[in-house]
Backbone bond lengths (Angstrom), bond angles and torsions (degrees), N, CA, C in turn:
res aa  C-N    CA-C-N  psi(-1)  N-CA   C-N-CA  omega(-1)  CA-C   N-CA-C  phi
1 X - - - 1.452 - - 1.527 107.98 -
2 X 1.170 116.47 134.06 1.388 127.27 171.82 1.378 124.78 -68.95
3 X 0.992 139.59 126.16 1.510 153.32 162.01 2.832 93.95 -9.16
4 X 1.254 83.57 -59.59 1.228 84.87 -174.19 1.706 126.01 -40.99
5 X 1.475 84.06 -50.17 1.776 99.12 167.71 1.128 150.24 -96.23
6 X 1.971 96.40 33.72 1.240 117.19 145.07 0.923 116.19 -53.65
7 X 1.734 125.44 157.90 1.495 142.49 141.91 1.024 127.68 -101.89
8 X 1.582 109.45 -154.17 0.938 156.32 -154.69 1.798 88.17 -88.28
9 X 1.503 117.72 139.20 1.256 130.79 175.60 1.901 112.26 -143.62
10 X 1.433 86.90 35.37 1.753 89.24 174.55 0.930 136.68 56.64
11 X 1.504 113.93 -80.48 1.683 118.89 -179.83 1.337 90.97 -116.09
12 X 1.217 134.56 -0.93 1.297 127.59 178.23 1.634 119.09 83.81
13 X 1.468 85.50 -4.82 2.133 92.90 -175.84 1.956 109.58 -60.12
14 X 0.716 141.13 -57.93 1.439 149.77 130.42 1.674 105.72 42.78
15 X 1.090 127.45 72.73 1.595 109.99 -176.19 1.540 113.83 -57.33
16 X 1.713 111.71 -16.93 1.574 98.45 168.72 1.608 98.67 -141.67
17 X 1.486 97.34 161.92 1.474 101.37 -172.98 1.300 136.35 -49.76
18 X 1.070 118.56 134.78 2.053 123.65 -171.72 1.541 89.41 -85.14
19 X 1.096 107.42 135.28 1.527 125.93 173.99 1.934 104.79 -103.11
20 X 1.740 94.88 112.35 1.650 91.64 -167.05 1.395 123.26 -64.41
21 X 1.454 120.97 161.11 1.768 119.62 -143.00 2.089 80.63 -69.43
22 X 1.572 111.51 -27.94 1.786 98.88 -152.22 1.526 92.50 -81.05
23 X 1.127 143.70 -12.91 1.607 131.05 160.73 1.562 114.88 -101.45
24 X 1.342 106.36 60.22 1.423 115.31 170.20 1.571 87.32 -140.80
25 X 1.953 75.13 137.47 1.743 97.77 -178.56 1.668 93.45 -67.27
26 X 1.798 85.94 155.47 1.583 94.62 -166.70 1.235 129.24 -83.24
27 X 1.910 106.90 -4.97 1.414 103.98 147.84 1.230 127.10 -44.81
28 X 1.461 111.30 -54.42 1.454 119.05 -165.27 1.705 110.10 -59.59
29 X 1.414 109.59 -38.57 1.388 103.32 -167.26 1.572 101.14 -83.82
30 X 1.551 138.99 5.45 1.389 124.53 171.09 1.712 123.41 -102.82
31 X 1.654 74.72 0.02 1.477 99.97 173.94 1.461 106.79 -90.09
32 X 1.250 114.11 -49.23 1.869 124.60 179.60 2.049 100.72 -58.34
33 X 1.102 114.81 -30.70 1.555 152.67 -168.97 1.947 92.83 -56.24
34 X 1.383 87.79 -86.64 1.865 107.85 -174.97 1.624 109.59 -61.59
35 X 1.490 114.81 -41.72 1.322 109.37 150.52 1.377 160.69 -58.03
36 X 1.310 91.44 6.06 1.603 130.67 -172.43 1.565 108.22 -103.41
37 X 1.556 90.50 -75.75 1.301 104.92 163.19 1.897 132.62 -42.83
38 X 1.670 95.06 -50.14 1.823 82.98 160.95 1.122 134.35 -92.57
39 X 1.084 115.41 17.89 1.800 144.34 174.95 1.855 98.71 85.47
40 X 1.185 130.50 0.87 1.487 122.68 -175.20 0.836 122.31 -65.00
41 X 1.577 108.51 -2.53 2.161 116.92 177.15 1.869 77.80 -138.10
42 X 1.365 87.71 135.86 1.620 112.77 160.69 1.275 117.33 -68.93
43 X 1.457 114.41 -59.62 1.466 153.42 -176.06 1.213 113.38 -142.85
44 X 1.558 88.64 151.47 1.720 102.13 -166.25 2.042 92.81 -95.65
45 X 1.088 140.13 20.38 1.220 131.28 -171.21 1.596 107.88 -90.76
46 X 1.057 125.21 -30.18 1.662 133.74 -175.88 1.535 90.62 -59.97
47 X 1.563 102.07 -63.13 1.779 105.99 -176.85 1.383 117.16 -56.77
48 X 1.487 116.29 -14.05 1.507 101.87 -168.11 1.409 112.13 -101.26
49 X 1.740 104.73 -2.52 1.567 122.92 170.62 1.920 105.80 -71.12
50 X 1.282 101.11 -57.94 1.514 136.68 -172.00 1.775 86.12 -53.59
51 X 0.967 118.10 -51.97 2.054 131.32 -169.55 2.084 87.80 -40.23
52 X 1.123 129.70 -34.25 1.361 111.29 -151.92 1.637 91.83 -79.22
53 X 1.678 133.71 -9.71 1.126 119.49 175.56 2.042 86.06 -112.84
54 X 1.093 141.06 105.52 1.189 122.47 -161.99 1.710 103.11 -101.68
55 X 1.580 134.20 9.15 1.088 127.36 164.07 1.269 116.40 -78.56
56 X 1.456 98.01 -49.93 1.599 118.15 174.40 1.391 126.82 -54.41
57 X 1.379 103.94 -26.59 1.830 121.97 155.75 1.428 111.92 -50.82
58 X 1.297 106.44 -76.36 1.566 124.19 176.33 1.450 114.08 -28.09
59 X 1.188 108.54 -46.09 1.779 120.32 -157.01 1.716 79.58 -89.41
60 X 1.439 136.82 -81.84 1.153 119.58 179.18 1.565 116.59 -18.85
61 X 1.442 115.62 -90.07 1.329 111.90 168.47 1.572 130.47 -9.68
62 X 1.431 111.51 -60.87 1.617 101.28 -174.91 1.573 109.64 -100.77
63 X 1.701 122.07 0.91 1.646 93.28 142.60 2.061 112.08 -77.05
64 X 1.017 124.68 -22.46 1.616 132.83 145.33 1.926 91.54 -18.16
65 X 1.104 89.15 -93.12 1.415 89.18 -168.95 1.266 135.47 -70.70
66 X 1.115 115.94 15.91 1.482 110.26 174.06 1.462 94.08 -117.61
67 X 1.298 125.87 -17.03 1.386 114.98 164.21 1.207 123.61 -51.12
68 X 1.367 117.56 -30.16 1.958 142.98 -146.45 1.584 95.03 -111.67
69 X 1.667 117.16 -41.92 1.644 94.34 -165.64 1.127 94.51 -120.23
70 X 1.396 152.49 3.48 1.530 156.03 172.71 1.407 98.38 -106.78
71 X 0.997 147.38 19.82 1.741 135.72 -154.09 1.815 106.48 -77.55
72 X 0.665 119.58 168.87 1.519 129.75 -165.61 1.738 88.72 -141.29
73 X 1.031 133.58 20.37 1.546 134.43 -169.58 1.762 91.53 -148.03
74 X 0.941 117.82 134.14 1.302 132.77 -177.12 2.058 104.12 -85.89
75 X 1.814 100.18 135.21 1.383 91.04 -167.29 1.796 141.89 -50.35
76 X 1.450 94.24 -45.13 1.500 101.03 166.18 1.207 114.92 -60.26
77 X 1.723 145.67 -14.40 1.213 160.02 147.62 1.481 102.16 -27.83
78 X 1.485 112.26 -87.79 1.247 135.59 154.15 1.526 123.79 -10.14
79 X 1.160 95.13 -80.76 1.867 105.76 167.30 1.702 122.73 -43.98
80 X 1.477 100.74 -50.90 1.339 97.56 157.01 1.359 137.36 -42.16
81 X 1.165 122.56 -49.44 1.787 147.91 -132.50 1.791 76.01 -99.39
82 X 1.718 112.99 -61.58 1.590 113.47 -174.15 1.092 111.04 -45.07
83 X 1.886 127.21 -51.70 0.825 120.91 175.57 1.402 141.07 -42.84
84 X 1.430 113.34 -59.55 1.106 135.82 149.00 1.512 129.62 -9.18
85 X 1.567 113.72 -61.12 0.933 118.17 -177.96 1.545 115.25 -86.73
86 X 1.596 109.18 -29.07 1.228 125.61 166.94 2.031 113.56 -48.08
87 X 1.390 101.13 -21.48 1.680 100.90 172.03 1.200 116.83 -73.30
88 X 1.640 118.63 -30.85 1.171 155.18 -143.79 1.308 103.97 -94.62
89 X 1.392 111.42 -69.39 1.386 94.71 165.88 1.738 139.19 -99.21
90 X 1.089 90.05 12.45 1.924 122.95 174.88 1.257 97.37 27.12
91 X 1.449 111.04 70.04 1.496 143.08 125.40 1.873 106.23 -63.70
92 X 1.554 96.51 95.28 1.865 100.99 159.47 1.297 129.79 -25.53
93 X 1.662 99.55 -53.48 1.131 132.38 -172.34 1.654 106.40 -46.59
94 X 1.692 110.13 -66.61 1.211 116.65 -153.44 1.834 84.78 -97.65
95 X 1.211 155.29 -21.53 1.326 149.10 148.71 1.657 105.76 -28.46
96 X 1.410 99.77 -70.15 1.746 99.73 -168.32 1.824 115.78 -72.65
97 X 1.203 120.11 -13.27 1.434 130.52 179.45 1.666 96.24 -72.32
98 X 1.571 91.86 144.03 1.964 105.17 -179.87 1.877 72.80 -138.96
99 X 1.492 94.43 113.92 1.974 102.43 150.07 1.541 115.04 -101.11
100 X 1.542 104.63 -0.15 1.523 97.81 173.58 1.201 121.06 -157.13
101 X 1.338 106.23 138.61 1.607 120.36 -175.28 1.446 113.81 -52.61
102 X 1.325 114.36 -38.30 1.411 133.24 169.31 1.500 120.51 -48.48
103 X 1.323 126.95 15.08 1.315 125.57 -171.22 2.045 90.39 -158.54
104 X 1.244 97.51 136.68 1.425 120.70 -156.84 1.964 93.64 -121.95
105 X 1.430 99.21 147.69 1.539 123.59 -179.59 2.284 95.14 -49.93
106 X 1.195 78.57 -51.17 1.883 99.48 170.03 1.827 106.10 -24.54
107 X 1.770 95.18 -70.65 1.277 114.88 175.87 1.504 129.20 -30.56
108 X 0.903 101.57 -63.04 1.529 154.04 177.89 1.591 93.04 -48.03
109 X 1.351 130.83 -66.04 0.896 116.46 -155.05 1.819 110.61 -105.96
110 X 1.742 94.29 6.46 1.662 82.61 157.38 1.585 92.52 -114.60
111 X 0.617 125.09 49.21 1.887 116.38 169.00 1.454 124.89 -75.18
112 X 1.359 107.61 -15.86 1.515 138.05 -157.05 1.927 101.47 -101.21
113 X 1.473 104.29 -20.97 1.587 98.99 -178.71 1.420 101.10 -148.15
114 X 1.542 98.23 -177.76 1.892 98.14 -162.72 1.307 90.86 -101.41
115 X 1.692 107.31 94.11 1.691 113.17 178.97 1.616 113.50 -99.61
116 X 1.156 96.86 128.55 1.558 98.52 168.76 1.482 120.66 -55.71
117 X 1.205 119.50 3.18 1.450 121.42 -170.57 1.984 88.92 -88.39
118 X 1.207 108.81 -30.92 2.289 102.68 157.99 1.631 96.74 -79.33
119 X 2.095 79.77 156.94 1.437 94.57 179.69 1.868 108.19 -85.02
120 X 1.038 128.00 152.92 1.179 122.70 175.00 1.633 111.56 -38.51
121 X 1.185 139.49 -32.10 1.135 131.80 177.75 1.597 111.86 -63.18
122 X 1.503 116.26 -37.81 1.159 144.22 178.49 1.398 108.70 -58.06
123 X 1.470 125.47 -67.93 1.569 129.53 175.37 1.147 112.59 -47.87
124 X 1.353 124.17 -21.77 1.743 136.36 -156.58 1.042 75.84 -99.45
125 X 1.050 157.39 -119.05 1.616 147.30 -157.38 1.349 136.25 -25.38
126 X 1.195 81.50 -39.99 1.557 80.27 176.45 1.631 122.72 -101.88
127 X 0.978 102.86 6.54 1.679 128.46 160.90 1.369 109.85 -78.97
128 X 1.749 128.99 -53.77 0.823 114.45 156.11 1.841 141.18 -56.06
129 X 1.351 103.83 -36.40 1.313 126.73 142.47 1.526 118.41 -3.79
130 X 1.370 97.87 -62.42 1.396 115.31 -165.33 0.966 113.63 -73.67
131 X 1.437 129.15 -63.63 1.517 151.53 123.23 1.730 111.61 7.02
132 X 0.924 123.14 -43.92 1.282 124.44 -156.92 1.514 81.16 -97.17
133 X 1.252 160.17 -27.32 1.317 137.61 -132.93 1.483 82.44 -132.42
134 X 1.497 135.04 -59.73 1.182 146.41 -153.34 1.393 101.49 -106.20
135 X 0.870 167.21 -80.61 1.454 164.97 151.07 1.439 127.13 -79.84
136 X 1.563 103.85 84.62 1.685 83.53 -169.00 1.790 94.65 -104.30
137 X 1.490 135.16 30.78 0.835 109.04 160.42 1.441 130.41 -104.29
138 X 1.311 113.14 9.61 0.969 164.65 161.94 2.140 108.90 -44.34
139 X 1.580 96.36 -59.64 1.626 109.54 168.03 1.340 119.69 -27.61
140 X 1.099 146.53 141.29 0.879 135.46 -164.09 1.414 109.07 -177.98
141 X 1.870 141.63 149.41 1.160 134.43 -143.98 1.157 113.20 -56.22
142 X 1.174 102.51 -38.15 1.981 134.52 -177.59 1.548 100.40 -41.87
143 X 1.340 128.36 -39.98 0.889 145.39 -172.90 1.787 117.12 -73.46
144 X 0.904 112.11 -72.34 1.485 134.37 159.91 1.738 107.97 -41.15
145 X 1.478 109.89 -51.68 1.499 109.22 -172.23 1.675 109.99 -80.44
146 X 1.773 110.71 -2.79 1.647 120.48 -176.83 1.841 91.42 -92.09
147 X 1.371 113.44 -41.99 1.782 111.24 175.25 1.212 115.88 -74.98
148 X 1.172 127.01 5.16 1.671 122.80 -166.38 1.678 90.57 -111.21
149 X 1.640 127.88 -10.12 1.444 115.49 -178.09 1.347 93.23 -108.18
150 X 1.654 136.38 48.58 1.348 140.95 151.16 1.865 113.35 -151.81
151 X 1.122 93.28 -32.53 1.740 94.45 165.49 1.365 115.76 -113.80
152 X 1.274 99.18 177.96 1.907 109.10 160.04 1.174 120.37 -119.68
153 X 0.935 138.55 154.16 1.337 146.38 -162.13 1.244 156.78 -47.73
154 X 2.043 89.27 -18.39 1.399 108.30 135.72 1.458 132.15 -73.80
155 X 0.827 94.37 -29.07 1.871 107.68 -172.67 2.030 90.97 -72.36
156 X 0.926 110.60 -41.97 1.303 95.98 -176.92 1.747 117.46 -76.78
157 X 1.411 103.78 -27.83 1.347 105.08 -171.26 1.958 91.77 -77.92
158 X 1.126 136.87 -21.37 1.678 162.08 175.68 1.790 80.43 -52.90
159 X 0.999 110.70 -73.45 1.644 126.02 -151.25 1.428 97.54 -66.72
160 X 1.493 122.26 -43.30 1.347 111.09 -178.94 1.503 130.31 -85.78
161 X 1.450 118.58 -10.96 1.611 133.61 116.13 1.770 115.37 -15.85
162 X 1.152 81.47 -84.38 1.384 95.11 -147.48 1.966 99.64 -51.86
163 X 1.516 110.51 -30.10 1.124 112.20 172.36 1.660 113.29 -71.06
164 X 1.104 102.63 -58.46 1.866 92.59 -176.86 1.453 100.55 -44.36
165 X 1.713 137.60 -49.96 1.422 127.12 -163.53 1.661 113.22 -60.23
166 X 1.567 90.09 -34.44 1.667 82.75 178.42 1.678 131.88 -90.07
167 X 1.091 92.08 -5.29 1.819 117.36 159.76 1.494 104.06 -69.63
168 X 1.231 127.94 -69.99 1.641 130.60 -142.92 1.774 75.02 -94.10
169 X 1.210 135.97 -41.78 1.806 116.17 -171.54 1.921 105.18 -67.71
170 X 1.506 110.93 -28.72 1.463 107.64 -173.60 1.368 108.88 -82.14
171 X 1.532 122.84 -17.02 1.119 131.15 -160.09 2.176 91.07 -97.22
172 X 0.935 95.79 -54.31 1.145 84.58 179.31 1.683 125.06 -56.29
173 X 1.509 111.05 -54.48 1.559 105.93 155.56 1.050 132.59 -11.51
174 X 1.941 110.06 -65.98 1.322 114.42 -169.58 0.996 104.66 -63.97
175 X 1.598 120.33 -58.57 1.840 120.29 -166.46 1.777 107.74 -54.78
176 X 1.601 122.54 -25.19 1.019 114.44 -171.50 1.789 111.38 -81.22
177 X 1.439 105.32 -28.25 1.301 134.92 -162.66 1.496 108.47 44.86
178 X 1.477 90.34 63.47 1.605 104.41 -178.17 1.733 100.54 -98.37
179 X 0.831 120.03 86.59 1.902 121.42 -170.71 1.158 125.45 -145.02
């Protein structure tokens, strides 16, 4: 995208330019579209930062989505883990976003400690979770051999995906303060 077909950035909060939804190729916008629609994008503004490389959008986007509608991790799983990391890297954005009904104000407010109110499969994730965002050098077999007595090995290699995307997508938000 050219310097020219920048836009419009609203309130102007945006540390770099929002590229407007009507000069986005129309892949991109049915993609910004279905992501809307299944709640896996809050807002289309992260993407409309991301729009100035607009393949590289796309390809973000649909590993986005195949994380969300192919998942091998069950949704409130998911929602959790976002959450989680969403404390972590205190992105507003991804703090105040709910993609699932499956996760309760309740949730929410033990997310922050290892509450028995998750099922052990649940703490195991999101322990790693934690780990992965804030200390991941820290990981360690112990770790892997505590997720392997609730998943299998795709589901875990699924989980550690799905965590780096929502680290480096929340992380980018914030620094972009695309929200």
């Amino acid at each position: 995208m050219s310097g020219q077909r920048v836009v419009d950035q609203s309130d102007g909060s945006a540390r770099l330019p929002l590229v407007a939804l009507d000069l986005l190729p129309d892949e991109l916008c049915a993609a910004i579209e279905r992501g809307l629609a299944s709640r896996m994008l809050s807002t289309s503004r992260p993407v409309q930062v991301w729009a100035h490389r607009p393949k590289v959008a796309l390809a973000w986007l649909a590993l986005m989505e195949s994380l969300h509608e192919d998942s091998l991790l069950n949704e409130r799983l998911r929602e959790l883990v976002r959450l989680k990391i969403a404390s972590l890297t205190q992105c507003q954005a991804c703090q105040l976003a709910r993609k699932s009904e499956q996760v309760d104000e309740r949730d929410i407010a033990c997310i922050a400690t290892d509450s028995d109110h998750f099922t052990p499969a649940e703490r195991a994730a999101l322990s790693f979770a934690d780990l992965f965002a804030s200390d991941y050098q820290s990981i360690k077999d112990l770790h892997f051999q505590r997720l392997g007595c609730y998943f299998d090995t795709a589901q875990i290699v699924e989980l550690n995906l799905y965590c780096a995307l929502m680290l480096a997508g929340g992380r980018m938000t914030y620094v972009q303060q695309a929200y």
